[in-house]
N, CA, C and O atoms as a GROMACS GRO file, in nm:
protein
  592
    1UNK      N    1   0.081  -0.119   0.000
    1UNK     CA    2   0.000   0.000   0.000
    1UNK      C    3   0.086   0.126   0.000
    1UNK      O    4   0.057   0.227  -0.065
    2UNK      N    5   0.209   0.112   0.088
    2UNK     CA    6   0.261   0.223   0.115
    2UNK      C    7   0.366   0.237  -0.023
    2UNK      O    8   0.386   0.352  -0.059
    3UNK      N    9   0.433   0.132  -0.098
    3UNK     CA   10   0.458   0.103  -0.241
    3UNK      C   11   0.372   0.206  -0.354
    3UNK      O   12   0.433   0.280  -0.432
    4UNK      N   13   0.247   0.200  -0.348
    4UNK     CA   14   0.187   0.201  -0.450
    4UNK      C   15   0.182   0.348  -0.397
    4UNK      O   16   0.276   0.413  -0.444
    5UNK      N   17   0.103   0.420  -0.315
    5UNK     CA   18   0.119   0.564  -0.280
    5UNK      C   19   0.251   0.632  -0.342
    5UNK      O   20   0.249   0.729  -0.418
    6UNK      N   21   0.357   0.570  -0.298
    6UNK     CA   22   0.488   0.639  -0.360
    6UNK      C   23   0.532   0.699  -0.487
    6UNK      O   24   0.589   0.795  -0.539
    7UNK      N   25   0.436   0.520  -0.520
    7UNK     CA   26   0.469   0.557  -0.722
    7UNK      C   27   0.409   0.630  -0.736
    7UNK      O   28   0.443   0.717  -0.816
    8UNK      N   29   0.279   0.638  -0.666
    8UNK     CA   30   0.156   0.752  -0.759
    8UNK      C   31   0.205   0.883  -0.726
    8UNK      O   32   0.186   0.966  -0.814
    9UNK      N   33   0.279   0.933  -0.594
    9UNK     CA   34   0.354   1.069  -0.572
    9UNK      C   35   0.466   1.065  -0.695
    9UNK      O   36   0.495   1.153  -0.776
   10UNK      N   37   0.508   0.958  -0.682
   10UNK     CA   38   0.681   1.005  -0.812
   10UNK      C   39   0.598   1.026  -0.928
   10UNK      O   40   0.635   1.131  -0.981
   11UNK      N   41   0.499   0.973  -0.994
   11UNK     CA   42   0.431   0.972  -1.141
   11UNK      C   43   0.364   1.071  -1.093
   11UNK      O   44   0.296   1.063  -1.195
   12UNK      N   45   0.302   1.183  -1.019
   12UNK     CA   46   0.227   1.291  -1.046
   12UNK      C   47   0.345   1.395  -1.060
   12UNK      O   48   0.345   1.467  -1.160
   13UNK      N   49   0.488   1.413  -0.926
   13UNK     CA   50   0.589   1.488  -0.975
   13UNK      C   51   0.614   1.492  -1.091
   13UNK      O   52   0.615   1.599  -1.150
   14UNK      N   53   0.646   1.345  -1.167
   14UNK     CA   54   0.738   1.371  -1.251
   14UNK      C   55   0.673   1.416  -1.413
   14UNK      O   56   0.733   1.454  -1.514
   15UNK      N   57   0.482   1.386  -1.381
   15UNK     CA   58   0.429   1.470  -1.475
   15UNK      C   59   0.446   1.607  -1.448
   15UNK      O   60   0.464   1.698  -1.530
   16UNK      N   61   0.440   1.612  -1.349
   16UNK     CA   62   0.402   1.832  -1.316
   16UNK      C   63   0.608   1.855  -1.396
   16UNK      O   64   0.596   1.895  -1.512
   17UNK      N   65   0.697   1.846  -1.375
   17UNK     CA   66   0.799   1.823  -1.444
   17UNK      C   67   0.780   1.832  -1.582
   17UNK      O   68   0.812   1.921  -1.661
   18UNK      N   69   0.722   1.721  -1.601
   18UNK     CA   70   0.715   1.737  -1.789
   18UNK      C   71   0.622   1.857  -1.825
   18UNK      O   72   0.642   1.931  -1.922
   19UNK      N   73   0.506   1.870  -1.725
   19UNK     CA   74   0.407   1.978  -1.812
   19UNK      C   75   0.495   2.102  -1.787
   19UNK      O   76   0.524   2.152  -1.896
   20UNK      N   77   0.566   2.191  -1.651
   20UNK     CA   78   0.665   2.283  -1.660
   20UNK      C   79   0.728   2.299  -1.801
   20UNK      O   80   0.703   2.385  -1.885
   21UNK      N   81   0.846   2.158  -1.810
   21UNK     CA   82   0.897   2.196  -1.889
   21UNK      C   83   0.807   2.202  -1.985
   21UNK      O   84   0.789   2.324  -1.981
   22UNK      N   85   0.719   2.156  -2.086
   22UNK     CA   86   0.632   2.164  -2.194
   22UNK      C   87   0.607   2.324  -2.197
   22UNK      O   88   0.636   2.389  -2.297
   23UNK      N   89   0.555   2.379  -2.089
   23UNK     CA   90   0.533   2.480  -2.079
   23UNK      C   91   0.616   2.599  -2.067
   23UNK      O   92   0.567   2.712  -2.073
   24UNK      N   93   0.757   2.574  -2.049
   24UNK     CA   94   0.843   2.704  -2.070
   24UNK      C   95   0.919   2.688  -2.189
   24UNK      O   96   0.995   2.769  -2.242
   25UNK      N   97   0.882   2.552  -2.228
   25UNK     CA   98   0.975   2.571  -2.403
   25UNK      C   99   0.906   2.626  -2.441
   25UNK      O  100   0.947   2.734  -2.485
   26UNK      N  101   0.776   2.600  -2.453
   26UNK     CA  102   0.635   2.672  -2.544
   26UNK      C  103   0.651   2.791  -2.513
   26UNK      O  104   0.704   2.842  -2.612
   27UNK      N  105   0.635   2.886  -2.417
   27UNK     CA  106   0.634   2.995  -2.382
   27UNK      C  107   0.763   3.036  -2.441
   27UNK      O  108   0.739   3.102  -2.542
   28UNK      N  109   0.904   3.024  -2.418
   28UNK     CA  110   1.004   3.072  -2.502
   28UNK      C  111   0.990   3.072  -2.670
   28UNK      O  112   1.019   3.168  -2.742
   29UNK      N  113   0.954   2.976  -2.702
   29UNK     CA  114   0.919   2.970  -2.844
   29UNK      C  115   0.811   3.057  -2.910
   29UNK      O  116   0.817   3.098  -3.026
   30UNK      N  117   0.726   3.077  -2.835
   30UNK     CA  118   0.624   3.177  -2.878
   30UNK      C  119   0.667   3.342  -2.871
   30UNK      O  120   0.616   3.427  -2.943
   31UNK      N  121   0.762   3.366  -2.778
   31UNK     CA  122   0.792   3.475  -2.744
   31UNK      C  123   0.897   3.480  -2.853
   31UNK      O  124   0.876   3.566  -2.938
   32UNK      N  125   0.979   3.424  -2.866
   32UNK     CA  126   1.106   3.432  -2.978
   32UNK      C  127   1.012   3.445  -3.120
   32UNK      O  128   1.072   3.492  -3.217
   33UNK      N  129   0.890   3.414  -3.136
   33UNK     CA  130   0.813   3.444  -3.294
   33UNK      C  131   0.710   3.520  -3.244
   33UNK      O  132   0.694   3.614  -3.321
   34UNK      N  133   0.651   3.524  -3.175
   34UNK     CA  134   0.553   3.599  -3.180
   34UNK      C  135   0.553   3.707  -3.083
   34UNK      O  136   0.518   3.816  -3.129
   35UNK      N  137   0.583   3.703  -2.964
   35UNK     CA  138   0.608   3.759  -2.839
   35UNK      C  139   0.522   3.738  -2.727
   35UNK      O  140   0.402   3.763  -2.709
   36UNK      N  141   0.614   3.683  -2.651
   36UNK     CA  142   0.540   3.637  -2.522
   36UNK      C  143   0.394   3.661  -2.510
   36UNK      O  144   0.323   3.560  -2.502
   37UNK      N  145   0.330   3.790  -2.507
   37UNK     CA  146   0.184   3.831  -2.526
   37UNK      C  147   0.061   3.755  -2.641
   37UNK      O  148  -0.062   3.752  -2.628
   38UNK      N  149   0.131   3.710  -2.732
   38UNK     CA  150   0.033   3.657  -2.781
   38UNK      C  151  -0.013   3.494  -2.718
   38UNK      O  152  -0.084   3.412  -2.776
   39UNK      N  153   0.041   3.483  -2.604
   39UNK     CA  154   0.044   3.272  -2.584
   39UNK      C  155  -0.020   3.309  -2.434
   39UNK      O  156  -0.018   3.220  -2.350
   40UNK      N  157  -0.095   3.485  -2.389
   40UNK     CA  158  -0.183   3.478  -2.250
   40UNK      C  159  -0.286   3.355  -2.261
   40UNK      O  160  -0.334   3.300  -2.162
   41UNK      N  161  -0.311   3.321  -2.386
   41UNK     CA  162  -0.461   3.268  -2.360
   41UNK      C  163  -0.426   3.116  -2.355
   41UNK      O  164  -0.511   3.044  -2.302
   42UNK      N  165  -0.313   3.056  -2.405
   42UNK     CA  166  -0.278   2.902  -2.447
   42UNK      C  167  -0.213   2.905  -2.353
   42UNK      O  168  -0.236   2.794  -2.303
   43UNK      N  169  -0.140   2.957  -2.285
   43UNK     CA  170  -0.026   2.972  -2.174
   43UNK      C  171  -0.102   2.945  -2.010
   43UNK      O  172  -0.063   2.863  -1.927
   44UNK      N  173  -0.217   3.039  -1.998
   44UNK     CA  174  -0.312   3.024  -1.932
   44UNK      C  175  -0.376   2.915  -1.928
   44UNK      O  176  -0.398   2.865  -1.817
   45UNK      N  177  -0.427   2.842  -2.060
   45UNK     CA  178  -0.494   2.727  -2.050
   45UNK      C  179  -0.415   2.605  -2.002
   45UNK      O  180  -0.454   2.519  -1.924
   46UNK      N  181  -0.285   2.613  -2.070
   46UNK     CA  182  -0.188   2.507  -1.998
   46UNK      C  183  -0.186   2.496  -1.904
   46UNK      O  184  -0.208   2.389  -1.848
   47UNK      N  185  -0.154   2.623  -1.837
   47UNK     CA  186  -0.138   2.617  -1.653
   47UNK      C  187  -0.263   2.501  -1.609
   47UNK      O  188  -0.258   2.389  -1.559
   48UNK      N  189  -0.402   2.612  -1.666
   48UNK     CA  190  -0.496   2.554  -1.573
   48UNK      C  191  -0.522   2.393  -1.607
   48UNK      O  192  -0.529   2.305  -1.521
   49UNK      N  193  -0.534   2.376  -1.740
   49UNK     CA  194  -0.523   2.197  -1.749
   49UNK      C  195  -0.458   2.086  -1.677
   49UNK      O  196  -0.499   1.975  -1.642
   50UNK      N  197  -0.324   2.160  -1.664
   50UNK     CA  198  -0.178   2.089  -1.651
   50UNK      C  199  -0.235   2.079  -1.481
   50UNK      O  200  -0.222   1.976  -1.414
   51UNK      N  201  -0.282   2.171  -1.445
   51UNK     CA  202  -0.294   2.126  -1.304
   51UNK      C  203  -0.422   2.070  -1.269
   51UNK      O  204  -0.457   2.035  -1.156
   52UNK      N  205  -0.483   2.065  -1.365
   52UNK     CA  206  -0.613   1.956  -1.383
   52UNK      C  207  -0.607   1.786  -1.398
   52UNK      O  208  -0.675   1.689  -1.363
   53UNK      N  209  -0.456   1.820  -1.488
   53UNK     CA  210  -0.418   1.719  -1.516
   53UNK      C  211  -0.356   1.608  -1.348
   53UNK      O  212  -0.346   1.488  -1.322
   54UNK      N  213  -0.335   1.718  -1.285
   54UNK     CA  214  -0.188   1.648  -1.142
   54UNK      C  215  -0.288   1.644  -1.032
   54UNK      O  216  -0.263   1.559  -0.947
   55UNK      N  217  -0.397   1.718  -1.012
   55UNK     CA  218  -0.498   1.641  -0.922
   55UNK      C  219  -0.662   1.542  -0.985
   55UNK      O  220  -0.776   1.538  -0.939
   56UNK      N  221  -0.592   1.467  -1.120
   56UNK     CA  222  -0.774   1.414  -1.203
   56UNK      C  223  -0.794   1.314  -1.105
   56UNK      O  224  -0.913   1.281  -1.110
   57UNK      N  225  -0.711   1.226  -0.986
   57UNK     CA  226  -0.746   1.105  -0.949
   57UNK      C  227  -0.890   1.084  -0.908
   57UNK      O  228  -0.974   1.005  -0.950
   58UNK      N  229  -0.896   1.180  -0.810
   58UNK     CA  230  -1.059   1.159  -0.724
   58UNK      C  231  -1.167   1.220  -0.819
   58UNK      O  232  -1.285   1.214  -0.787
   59UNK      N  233  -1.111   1.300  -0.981
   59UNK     CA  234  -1.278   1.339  -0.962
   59UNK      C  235  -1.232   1.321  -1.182
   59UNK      O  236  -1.246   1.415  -1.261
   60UNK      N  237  -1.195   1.218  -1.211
   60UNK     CA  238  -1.140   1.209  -1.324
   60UNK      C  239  -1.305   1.240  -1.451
   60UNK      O  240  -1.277   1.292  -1.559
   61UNK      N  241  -1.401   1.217  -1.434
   61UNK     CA  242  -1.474   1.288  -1.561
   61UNK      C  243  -1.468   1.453  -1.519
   61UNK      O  244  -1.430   1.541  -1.595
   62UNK      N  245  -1.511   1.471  -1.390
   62UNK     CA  246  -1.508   1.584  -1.392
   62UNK      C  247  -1.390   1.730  -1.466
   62UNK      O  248  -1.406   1.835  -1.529
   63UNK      N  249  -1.265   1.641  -1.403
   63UNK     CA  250  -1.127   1.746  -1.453
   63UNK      C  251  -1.128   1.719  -1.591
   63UNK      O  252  -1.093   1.813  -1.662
   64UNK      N  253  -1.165   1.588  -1.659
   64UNK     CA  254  -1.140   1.569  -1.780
   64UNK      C  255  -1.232   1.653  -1.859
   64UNK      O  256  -1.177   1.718  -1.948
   65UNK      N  257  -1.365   1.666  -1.845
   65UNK     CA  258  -1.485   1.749  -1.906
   65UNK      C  259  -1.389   1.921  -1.890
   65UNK      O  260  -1.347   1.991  -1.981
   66UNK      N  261  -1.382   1.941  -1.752
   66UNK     CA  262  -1.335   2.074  -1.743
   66UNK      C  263  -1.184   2.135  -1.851
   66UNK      O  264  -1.177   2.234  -1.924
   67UNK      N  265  -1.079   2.025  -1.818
   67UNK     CA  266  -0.979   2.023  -1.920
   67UNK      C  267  -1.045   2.034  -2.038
   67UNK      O  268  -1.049   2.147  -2.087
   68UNK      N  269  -1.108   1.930  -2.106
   68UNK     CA  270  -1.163   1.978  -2.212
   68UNK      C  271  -1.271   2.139  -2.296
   68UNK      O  272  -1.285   2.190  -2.407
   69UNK      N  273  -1.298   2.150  -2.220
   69UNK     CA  274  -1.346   2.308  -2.248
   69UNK      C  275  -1.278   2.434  -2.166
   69UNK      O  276  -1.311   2.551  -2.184
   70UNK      N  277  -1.220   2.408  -2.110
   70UNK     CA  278  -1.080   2.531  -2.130
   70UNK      C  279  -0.990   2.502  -2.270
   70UNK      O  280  -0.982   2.591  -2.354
   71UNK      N  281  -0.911   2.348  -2.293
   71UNK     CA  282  -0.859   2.374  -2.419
   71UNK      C  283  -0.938   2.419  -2.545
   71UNK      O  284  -0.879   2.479  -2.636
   72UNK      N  285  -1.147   2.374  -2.554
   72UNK     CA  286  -1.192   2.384  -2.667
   72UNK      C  287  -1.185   2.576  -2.639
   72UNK      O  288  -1.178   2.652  -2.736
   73UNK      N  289  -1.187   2.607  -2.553
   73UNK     CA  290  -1.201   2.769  -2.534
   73UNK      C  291  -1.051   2.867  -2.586
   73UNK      O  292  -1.052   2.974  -2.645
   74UNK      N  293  -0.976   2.817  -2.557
   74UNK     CA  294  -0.822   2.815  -2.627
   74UNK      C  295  -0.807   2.816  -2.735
   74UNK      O  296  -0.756   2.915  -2.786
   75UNK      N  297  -0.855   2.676  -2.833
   75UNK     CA  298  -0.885   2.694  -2.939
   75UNK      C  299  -0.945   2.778  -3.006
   75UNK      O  300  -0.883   2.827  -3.100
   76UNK      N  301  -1.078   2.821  -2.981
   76UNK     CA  302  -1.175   2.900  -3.014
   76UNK      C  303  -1.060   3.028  -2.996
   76UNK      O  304  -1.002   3.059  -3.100
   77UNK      N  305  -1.023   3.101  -2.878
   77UNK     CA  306  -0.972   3.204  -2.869
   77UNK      C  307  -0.901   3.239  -2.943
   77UNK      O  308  -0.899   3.356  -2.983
   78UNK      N  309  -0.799   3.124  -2.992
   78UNK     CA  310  -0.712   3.145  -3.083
   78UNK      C  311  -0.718   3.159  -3.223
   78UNK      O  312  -0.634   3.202  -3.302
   79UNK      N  313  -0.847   3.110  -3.243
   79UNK     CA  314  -0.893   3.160  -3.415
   79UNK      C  315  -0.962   3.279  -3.436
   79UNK      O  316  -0.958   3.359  -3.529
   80UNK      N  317  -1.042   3.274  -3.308
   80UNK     CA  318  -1.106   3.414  -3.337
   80UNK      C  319  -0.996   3.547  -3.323
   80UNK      O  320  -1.004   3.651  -3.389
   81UNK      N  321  -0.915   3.523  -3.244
   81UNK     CA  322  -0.800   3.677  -3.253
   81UNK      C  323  -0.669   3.651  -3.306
   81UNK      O  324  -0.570   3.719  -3.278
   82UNK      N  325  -0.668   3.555  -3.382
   82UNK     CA  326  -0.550   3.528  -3.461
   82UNK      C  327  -0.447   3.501  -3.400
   82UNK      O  328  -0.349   3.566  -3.438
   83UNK      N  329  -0.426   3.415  -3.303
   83UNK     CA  330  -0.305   3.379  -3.174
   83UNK      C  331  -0.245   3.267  -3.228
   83UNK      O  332  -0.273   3.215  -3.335
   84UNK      N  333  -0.156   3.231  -3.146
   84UNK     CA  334  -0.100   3.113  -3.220
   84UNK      C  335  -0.181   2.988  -3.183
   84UNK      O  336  -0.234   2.970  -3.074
   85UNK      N  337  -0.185   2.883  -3.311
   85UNK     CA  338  -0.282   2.775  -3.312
   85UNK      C  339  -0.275   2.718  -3.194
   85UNK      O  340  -0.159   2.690  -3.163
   86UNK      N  341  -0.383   2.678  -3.086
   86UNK     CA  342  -0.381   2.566  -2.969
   86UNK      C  343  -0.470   2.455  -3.028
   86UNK      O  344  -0.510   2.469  -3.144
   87UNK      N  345  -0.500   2.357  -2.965
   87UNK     CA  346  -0.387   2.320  -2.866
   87UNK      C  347  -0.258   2.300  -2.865
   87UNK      O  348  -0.222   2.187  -2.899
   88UNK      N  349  -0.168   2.384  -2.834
   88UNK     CA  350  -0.010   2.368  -2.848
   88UNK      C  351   0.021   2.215  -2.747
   88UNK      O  352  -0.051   2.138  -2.685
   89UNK      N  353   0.126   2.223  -2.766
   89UNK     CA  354   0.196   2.097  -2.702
   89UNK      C  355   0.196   2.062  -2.520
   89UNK      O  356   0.198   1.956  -2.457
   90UNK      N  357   0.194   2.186  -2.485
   90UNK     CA  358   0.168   2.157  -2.358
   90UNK      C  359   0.028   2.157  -2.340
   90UNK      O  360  -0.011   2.055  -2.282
   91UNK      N  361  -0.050   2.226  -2.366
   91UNK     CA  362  -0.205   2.205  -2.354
   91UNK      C  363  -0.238   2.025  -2.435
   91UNK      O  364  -0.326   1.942  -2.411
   92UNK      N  365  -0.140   2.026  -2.519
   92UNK     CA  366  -0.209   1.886  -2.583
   92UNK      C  367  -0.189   1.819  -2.413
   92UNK      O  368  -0.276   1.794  -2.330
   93UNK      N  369  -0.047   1.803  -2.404
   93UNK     CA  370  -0.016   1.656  -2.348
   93UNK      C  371  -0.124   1.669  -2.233
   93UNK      O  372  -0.211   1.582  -2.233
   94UNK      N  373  -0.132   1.774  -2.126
   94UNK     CA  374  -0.227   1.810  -2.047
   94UNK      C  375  -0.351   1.734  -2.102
   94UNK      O  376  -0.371   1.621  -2.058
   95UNK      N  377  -0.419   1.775  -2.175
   95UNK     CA  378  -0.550   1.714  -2.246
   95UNK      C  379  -0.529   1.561  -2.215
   95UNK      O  380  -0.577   1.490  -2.126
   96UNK      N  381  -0.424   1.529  -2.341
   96UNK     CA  382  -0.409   1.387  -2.353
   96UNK      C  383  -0.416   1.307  -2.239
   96UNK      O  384  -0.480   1.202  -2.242
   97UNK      N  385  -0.345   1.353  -2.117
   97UNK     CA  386  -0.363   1.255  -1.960
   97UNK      C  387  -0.501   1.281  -1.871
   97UNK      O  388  -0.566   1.213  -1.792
   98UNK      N  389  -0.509   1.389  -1.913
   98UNK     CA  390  -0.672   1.374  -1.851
   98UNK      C  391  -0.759   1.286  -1.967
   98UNK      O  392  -0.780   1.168  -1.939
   99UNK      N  393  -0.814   1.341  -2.103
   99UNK     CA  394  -0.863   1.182  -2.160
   99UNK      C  395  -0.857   1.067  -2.116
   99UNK      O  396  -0.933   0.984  -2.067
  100UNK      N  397  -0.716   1.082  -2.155
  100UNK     CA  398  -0.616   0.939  -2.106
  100UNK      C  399  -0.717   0.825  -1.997
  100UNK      O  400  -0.786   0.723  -2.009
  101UNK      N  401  -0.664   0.933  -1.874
  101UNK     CA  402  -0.725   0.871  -1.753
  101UNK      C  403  -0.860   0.826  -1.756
  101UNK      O  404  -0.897   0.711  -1.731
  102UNK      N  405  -0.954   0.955  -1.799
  102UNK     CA  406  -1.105   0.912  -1.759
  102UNK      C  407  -1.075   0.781  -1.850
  102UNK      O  408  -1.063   0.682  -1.777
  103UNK      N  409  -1.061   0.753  -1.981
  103UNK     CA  410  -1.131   0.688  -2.075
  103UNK      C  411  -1.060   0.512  -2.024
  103UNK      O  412  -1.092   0.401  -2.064
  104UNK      N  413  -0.985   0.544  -1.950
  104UNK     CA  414  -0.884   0.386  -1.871
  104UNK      C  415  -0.969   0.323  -1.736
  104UNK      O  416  -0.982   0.205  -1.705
  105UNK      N  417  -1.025   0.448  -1.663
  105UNK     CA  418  -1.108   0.405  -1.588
  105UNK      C  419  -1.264   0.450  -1.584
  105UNK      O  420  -1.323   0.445  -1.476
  106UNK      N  421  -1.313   0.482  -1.669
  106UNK     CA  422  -1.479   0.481  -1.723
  106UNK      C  423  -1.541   0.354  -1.778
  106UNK      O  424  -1.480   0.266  -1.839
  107UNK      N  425  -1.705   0.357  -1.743
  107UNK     CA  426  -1.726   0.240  -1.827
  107UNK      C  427  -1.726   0.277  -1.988
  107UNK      O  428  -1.686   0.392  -2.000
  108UNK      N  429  -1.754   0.225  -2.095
  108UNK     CA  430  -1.773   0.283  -2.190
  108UNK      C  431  -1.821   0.379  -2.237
  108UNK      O  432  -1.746   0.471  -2.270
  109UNK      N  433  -1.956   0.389  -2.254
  109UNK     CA  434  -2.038   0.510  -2.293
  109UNK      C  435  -1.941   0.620  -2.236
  109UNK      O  436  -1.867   0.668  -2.321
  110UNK      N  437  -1.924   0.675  -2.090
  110UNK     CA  438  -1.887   0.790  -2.107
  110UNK      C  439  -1.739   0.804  -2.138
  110UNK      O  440  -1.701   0.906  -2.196
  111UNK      N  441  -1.632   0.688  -2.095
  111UNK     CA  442  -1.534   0.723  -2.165
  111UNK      C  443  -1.509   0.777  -2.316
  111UNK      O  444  -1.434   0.863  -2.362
  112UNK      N  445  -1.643   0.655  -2.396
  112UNK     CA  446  -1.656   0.739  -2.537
  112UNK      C  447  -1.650   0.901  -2.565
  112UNK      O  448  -1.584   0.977  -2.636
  113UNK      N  449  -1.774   0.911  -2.449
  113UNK     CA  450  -1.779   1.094  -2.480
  113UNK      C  451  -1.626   1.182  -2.449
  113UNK      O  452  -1.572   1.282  -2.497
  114UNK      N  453  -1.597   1.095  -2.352
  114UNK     CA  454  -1.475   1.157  -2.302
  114UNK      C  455  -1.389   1.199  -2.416
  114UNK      O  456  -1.360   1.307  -2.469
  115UNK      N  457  -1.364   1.094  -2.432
  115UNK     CA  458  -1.249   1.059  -2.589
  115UNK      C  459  -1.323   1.155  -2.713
  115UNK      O  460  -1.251   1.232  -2.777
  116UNK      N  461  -1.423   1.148  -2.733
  116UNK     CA  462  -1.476   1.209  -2.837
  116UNK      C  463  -1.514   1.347  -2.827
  116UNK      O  464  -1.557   1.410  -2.923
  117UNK      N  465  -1.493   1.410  -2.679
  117UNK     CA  466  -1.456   1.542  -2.663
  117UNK      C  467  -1.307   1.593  -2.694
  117UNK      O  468  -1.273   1.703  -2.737
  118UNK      N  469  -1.203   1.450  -2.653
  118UNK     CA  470  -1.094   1.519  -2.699
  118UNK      C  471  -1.070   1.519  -2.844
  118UNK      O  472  -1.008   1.615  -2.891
  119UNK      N  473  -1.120   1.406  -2.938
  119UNK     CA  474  -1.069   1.455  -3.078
  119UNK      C  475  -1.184   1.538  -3.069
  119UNK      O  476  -1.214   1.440  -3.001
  120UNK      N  477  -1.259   1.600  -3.068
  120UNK     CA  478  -1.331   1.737  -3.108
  120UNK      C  479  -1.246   1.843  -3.076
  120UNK      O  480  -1.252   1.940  -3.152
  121UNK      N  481  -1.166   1.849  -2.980
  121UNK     CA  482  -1.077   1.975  -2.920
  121UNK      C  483  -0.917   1.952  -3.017
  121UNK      O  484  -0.829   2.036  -3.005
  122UNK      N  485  -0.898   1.832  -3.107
  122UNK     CA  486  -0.780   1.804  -3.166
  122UNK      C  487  -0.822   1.854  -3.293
  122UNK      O  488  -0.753   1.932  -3.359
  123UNK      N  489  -0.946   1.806  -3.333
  123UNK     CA  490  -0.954   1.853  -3.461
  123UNK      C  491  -1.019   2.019  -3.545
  123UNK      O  492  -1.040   2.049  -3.662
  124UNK      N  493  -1.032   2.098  -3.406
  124UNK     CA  494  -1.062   2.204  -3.420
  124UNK      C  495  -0.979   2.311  -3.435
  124UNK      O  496  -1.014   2.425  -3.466
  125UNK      N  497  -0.807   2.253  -3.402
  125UNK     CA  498  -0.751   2.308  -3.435
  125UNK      C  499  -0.666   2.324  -3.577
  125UNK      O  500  -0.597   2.418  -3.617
  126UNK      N  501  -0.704   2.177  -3.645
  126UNK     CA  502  -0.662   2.145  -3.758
  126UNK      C  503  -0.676   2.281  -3.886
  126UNK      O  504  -0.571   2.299  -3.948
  127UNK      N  505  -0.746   2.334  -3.908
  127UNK     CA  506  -0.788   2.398  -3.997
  127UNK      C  507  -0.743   2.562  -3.986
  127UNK      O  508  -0.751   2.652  -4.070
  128UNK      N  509  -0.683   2.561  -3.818
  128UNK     CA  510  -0.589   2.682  -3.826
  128UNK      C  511  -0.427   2.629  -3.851
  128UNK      O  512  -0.346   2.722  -3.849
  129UNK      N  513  -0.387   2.535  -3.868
  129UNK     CA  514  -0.271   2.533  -3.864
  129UNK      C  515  -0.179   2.468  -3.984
  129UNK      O  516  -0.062   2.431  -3.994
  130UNK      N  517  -0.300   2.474  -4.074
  130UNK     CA  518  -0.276   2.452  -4.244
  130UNK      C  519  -0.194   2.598  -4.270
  130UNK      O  520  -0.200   2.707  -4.212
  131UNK      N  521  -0.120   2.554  -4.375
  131UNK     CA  522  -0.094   2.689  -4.470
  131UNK      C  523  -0.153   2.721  -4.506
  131UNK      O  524  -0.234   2.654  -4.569
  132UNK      N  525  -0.160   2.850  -4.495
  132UNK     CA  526  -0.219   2.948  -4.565
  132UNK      C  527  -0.340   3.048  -4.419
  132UNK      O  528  -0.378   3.165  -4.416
  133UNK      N  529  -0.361   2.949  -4.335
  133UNK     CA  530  -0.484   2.960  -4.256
  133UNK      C  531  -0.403   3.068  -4.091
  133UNK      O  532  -0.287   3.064  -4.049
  134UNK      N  533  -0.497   3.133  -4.050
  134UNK     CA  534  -0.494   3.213  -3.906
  134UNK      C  535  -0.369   3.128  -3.816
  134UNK      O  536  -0.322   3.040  -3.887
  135UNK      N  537  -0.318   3.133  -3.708
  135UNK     CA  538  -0.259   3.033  -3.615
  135UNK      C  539  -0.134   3.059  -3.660
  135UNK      O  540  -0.103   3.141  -3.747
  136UNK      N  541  -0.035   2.955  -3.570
  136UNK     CA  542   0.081   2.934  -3.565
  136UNK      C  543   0.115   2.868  -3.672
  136UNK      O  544   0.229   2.835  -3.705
  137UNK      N  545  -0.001   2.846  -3.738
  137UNK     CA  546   0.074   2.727  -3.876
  137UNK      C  547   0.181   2.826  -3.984
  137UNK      O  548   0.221   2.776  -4.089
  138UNK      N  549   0.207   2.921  -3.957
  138UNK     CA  550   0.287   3.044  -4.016
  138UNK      C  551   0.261   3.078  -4.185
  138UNK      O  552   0.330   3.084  -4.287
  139UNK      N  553   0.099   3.099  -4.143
  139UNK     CA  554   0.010   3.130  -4.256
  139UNK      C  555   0.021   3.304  -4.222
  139UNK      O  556   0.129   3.363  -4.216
  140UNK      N  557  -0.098   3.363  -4.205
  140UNK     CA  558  -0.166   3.476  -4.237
  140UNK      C  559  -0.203   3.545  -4.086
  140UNK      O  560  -0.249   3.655  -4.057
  141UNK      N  561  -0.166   3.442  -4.013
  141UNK     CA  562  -0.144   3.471  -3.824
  141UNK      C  563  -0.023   3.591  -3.825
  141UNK      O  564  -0.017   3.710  -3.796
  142UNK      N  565   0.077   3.478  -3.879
  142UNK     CA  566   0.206   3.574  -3.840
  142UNK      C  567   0.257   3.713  -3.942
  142UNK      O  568   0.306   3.819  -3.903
  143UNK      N  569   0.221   3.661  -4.108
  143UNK     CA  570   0.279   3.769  -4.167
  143UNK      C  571   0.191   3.911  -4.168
  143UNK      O  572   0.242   4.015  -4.209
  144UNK      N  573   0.066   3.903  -4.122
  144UNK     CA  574  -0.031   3.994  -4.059
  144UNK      C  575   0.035   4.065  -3.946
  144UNK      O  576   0.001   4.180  -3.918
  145UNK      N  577   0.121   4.006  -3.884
  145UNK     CA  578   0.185   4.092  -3.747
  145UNK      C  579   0.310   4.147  -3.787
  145UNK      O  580   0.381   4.216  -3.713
  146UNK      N  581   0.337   4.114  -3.911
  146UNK     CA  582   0.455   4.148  -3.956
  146UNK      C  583   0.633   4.008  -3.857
  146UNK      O  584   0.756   4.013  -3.851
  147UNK      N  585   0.543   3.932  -3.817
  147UNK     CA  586   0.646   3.829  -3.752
  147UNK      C  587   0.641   3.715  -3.817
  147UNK      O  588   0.542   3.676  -3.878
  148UNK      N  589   0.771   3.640  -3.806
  148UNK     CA  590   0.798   3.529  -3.870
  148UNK      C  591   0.800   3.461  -3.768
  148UNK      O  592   0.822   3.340  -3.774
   0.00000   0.00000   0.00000
């Protein structure tokens, strides 16, 4: 018992670890092309997922539903004001372990929805991050700001 507690403390550290780092490469990278200011809204959503993500145990549809419409709101934000495309990489992986989780321990039906909220939040970003299109896909986002 006291085994298994441990691992689950080292595997929640050593996610909050990966989402950090996820989250300050992203943030440097956005700032080096776009400038720090444009990644308030994806930057924000990371935080709040990522830490959605490090407490989902006790209430896993719930954080997962919630994760999921902060990133679909991210998304949305980011097409409507021309930001860089989300879900970026740290908001993905965030997403991905909350899915993850509910859909490992749900019965079916709602893990389905679960899962099928997250490709709805994957594939909404698809269509900004084509060439030519709004977003980070380094269409008409960036040469509009005059940034590469």
């Amino acid at each position: 018992m006291a085994t298994e507690r441990l691992t689950r403390v080292a595997a929640t550290a050593g996610l909050a670890v990966v989402l950090l780092a996820a989250i300050g490469v992203q943030a440097v990278a956005i700032a080096a092309s776009w400038g720090l200011r444009y990644w308030v809204v994806g930057g924000t959503a990371a935080v709040v997922v990522g830490a959605l993500a490090l407490v989902r145990d006790r209430q896993r549809v719930a954080t997962a539903t919630a994760g999921l419409v902060v990133a679909a709101s991210a998304v949305v934000a980011a097409r409507l004001f021309d930001l860089p495309t989300e879900p970026g990489p740290a908001l993905a992986l965030a997403s991905a372990v909350l899915v993850g989780s509910a859909v490992r321990a749900l019965p079916p039906l709602p893990a389905g929805l679960i899962a099928a909220g997250g490709l709805v939040v994957a594939a909404g970003a698809w269509p900004a991050a084509r060439p030519g299109a709004g977003g980070a896909g380094g269409g008409a986002g960036n040469s509009r700001w005059g940034l590469r």
